[in-house]
C-alpha positions as CSV (number, residue, x, y, z in Angstrom):
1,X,0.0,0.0,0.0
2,X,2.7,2.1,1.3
3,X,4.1,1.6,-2.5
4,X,1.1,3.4,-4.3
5,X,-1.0,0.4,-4.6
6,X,-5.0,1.0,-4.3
7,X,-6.9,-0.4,-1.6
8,X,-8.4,-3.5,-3.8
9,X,-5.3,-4.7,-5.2
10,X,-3.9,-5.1,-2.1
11,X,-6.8,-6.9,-0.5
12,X,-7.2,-9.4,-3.3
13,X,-3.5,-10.0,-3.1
14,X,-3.1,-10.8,0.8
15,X,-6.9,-12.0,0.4
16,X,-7.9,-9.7,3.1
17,X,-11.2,-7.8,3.7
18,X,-11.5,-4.1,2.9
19,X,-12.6,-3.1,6.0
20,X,-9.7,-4.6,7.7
21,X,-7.1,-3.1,5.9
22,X,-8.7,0.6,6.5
23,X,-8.5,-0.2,10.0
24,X,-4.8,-0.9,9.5
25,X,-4.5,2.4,7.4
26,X,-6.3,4.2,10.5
27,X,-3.9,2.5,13.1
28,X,-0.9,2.7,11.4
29,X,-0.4,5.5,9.2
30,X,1.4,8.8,10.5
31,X,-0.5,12.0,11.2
32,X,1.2,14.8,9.0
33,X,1.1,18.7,10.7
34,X,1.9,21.4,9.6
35,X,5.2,21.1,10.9
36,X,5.8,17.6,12.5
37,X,5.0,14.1,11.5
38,X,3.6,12.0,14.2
39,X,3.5,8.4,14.7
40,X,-0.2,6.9,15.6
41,X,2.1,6.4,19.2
42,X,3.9,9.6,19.1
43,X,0.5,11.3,18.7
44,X,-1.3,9.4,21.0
45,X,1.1,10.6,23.5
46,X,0.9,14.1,22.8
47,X,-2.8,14.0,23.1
48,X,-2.5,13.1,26.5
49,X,-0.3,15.5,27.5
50,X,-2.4,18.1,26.3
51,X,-5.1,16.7,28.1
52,X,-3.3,16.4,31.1
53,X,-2.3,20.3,30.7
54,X,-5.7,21.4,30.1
55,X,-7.1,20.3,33.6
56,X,-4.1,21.5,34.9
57,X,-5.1,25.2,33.6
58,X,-8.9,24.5,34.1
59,X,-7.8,24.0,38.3
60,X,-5.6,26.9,38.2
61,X,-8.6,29.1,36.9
62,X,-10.8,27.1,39.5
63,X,-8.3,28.4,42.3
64,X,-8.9,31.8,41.4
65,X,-4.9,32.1,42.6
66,X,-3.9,34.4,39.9
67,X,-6.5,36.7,39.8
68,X,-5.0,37.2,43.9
69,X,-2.0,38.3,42.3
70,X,-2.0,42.1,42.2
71,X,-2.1,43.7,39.0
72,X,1.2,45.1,39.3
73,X,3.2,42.4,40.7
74,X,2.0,40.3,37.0
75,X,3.1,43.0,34.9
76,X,6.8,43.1,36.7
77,X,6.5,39.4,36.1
78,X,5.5,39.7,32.4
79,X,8.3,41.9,31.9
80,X,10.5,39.7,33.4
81,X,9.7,37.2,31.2
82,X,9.3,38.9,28.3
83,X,13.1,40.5,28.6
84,X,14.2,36.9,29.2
85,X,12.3,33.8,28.1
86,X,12.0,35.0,23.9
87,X,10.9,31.4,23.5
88,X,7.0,32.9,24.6
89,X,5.0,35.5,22.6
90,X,3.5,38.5,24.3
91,X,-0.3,36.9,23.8
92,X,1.1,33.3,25.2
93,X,2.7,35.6,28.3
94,X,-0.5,37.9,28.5
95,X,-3.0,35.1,28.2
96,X,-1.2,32.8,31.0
97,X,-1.6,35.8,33.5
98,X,-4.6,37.1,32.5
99,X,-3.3,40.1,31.1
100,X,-4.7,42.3,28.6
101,X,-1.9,42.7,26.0
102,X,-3.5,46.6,25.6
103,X,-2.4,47.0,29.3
104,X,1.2,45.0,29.2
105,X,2.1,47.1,26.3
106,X,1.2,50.3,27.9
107,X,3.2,49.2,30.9
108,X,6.4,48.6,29.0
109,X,6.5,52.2,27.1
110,X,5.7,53.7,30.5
111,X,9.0,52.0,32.3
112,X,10.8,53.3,29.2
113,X,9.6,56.7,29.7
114,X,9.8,56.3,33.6
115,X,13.5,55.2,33.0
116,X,14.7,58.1,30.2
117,X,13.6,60.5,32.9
118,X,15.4,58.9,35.9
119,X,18.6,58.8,33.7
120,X,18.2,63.0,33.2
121,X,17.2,63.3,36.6
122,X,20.7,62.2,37.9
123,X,22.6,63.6,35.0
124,X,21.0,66.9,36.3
125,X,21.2,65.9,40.1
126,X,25.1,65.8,39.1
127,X,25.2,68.5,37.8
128,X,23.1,70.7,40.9
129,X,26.2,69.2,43.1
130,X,29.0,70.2,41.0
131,X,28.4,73.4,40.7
132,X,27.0,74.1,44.5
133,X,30.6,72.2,45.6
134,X,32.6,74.7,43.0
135,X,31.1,77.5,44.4
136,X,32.0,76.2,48.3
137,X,28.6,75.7,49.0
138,X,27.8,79.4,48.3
139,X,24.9,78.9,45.8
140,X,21.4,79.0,46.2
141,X,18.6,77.6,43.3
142,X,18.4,80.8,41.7
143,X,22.5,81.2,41.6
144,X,22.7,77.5,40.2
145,X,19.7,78.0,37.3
146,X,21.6,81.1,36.0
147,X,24.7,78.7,35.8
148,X,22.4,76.0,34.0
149,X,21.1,78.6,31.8
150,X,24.2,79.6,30.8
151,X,25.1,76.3,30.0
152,X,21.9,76.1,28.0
153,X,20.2,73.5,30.3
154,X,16.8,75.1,30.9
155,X,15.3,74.3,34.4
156,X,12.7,75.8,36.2
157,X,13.5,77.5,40.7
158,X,11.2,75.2,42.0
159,X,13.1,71.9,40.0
160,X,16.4,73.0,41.2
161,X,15.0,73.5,44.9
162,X,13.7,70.4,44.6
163,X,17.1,68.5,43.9
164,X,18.8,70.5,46.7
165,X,16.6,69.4,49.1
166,X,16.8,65.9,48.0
167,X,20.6,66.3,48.0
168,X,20.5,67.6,51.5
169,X,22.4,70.8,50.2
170,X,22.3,74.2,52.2
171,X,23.5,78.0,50.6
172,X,25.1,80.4,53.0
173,X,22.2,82.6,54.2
174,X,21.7,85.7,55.8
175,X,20.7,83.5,59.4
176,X,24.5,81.9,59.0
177,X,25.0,83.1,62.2
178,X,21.6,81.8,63.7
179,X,22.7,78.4,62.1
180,X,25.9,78.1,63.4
181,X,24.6,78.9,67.4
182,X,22.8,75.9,66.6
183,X,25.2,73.5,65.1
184,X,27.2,74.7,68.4
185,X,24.8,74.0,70.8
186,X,24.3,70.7,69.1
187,X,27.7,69.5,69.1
188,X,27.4,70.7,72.9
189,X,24.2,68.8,73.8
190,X,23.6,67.2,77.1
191,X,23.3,63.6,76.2
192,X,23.5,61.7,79.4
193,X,20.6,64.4,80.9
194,X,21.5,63.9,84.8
195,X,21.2,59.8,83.8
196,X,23.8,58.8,86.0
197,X,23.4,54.8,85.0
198,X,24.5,52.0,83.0
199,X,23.7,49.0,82.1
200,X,28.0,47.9,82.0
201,X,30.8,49.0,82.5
202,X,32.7,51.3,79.9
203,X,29.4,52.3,78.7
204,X,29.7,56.1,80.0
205,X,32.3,58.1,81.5
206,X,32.0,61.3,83.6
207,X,34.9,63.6,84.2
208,X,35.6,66.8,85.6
209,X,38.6,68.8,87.0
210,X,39.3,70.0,90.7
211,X,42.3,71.9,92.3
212,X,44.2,72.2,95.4
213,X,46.1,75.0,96.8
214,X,49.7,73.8,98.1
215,X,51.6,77.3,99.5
216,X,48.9,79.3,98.0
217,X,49.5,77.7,94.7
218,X,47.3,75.6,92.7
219,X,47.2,72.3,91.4
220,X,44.9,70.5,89.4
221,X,43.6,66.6,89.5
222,X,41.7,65.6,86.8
223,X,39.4,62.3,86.9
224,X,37.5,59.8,84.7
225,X,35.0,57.6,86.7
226,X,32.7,55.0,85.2
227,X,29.2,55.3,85.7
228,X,28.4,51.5,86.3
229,X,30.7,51.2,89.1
230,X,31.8,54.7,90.1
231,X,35.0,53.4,89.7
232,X,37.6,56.0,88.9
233,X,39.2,55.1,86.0
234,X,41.8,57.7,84.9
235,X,43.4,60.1,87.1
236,X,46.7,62.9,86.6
237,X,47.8,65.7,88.5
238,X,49.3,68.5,87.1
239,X,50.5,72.2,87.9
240,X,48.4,73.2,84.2
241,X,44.9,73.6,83.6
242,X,45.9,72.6,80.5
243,X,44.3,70.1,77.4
244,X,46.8,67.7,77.7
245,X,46.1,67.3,81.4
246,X,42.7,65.8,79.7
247,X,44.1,64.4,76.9
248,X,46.8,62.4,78.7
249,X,44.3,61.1,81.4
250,X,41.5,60.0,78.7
251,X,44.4,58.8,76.8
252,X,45.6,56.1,80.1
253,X,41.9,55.6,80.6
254,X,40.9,54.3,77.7
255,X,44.3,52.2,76.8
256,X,43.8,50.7,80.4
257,X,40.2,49.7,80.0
258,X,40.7,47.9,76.7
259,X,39.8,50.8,74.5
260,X,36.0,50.4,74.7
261,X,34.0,50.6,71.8
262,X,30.1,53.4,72.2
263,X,31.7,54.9,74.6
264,X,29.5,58.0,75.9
265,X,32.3,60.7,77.6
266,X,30.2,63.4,79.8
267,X,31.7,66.6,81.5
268,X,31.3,70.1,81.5
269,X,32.2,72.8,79.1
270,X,35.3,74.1,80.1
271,X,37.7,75.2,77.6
272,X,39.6,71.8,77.8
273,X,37.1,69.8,77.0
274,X,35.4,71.7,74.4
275,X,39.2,72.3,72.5
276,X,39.5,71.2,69.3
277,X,42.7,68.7,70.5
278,X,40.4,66.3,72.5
279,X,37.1,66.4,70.3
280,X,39.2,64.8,68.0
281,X,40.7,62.4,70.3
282,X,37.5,61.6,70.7
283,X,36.4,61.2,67.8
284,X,39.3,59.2,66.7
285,X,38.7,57.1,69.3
286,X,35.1,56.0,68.2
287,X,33.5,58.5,72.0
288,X,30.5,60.3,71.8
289,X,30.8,63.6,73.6
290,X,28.2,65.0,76.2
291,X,28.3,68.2,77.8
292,X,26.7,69.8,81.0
293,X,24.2,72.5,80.6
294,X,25.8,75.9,81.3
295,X,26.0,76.8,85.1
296,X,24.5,73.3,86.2
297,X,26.5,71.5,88.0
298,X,24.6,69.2,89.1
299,X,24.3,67.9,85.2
300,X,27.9,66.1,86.3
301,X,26.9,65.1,89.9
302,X,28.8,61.7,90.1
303,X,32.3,63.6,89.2
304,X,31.3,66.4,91.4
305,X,30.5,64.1,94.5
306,X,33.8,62.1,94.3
307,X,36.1,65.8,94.4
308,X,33.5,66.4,97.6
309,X,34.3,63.0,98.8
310,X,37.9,63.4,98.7
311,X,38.6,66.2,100.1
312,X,36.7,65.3,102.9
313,X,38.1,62.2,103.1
314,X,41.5,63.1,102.2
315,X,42.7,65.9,101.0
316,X,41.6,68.7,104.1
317,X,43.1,65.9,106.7
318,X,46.5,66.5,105.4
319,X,49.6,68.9,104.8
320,X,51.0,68.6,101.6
321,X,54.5,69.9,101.7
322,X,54.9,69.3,97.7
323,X,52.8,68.6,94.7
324,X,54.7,64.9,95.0
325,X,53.3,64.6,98.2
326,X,49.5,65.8,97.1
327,X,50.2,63.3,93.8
328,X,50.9,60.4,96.4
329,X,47.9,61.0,98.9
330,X,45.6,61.1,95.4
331,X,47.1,57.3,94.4
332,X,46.8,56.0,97.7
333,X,43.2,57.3,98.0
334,X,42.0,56.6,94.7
335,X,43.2,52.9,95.4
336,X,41.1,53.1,98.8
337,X,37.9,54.6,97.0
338,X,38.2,51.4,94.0
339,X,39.1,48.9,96.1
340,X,38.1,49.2,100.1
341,X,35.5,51.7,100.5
342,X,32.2,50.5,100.2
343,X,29.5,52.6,98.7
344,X,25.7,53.3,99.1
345,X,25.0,52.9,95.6
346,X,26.2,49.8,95.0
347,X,24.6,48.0,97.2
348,X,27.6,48.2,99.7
349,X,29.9,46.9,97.6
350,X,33.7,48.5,96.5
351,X,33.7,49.5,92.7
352,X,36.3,46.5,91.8
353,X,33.7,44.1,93.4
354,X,30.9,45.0,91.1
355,X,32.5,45.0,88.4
356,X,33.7,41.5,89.0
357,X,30.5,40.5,90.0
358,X,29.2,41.5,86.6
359,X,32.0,39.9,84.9
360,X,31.3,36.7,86.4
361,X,27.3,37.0,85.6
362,X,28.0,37.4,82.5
363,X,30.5,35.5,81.6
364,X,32.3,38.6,79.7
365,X,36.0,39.4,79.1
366,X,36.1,43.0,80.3
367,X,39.1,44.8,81.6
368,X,39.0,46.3,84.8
């Protein structure tokens, strides 16, 4: 048959019926598409398959679970696939998600548009920032449109206002003054705000600077106590009311204790600690800086106590033939206040003891 031969030749020559070879023809002869020739098997498998798909997309429709998916969130996938999967036209794409192809078309010219003007918005952004930064931060909108215009970019004010304020940039005005009283007191806030706790220790120090006459001339202790343990630790004595009287004793401190990281440093606003030597130190050193409030001394209580304490304690008991010999009672006694003398405020315990007592709750490596 295969060879050209009709139908009855065939049967009278294997003396078959005609009915049974056409039901050979129909079982065995290949299915010819368009663009693939199928085997009866081949085809019966690919019937099945489809099959198989169709209920598959009849339960998703059933399950309602696209139609949950926001419009939106389809589109982005749509796009998605329809930058990277070419193998799928936009109507196979639009018709899986339920996507008019009007509105997925209308979404992709928007995103070209929507990207075009993000591209001219930071050319121009750029361009707002160079010229503000040539002029050392003199220029205001209406100074950096004239430059624009001049450059034949045409701009409106209220665009280039815009972009400064996004850019966080600030002109010299006629307030400058106002501005910088500000940024000052800032910079000289009170952080700890009469707080005198901690949760551990190296979390905030307090410091302040006392003196003591010795043959009617004075000399000057300066001290760093920790707020968790009123443990002082940093102390120097020195004949100079000086910045490196400061700077040397935070410098001991906070090499002995480990160099702590947050650190919170509170004292008052005397000239050495608002200098422009130990801001830095501190800042190099990873401290935030607190300040008292201007005549409140009770802003650095903790530091004010301990000079009260001392001299009590120590200092107005004694004669001090020598600023050695007033250097020597401040050791000893600082020694005594960390390590004998029990306080009210910790529960009756020395300084040294509750810091070790914290150590070993919480099982932390700490120096003390």
């Amino acid at each position: 048959f295969n060879n050209g031969q009709p139908v009855p030749a065939v049967c009278e020559e294997f003396k078959i019926a005609h009915s049974t070879l056409y039901n050979w023809i129909k079982q065995y002869s290949p299915i010819v598409s368009p663009k693939i020739v199928y085997s009866p098997a081949e085809f019966y498998n690919v019937a099945r398959k489809l099959e198989t798909a169709e209920h598959q997309l009849q339960i998703i429709a059933l399950s309602k679970c696209i139609e949950d998916i926001p419009l939106q969130k389809r589109l982005e996938l749509l796009t998605d696939l329809y930058e990277h999967k070419k193998q799928y036209s936009v109507h196979e794409l639009c018709n899986a998600l339920g996507v008019a192809r009007g509105t997925f078309y209308n979404h992709i010219f928007r995103k070209a548009d929507w990207t075009e003007r993000i591209q001219k918005q930071e050319e121009l952004m750029f361009q707002v920032q160079q010229i503000f930064d040539d002029s050392k931060q003199r220029y205001g909108a209406k100074k950096i449109r004239t430059v624009l215009t001049e450059n034949g970019v045409r701009i409106s004010f209220d665009r280039i206002r815009g972009i400064m304020q996004e850019l966080g940039l600030k002109s010299i005005r006629c307030n400058s003054k106002q501005e910088f009283k500000k940024r000052q007191a800032y910079l000289k806030r009170n952080i700890l705000n009469r707080d005198f706790t901690a949760e551990q220790p190296n979390q905030a120090w307090v410091s302040d600077i006392t003196y003591f006459k010795i043959d009617n001339r004075p000399i000057y202790l300066c001290v760093i106590i920790d707020l968790f343990s009123r443990k002082v630790v940093g102390f120097k004595v020195s004949r100079n009311m000086s910045t490196q009287l400061v700077t040397a004793t935070f410098r001991s401190a906070f090499s002995e204790r480990g160099r702590p990281e947050g650190l919170l440093f509170h004292s008052d606003r005397g000239t050495q600690y608002t200098s422009r030597t130990f801001v830095q130190l501190l800042q190099e050193c990873g401290a935030k800086q607190s300040f008292s409030n201007t005549g409140r001394p009770c802003d650095n209580a903790v530091a004010e106590a301990f000079f009260s304490t001392f001299k009590r304690e120590e200092a107005y008991r004694k004669d001090y033939s020598s600023e050695r010999d007033f250097s020597k009672s401040v050791e000893e006694y600082i020694h005594f206040y960390n390590n004998v003398r029990y306080h009210m405020t910790l529960a009756y315990k020395t300084p040294a003891q509750f810091e070790k007592l914290y150590i070993q709750r919480h099982n932390k490596d700490l120096v003390i």
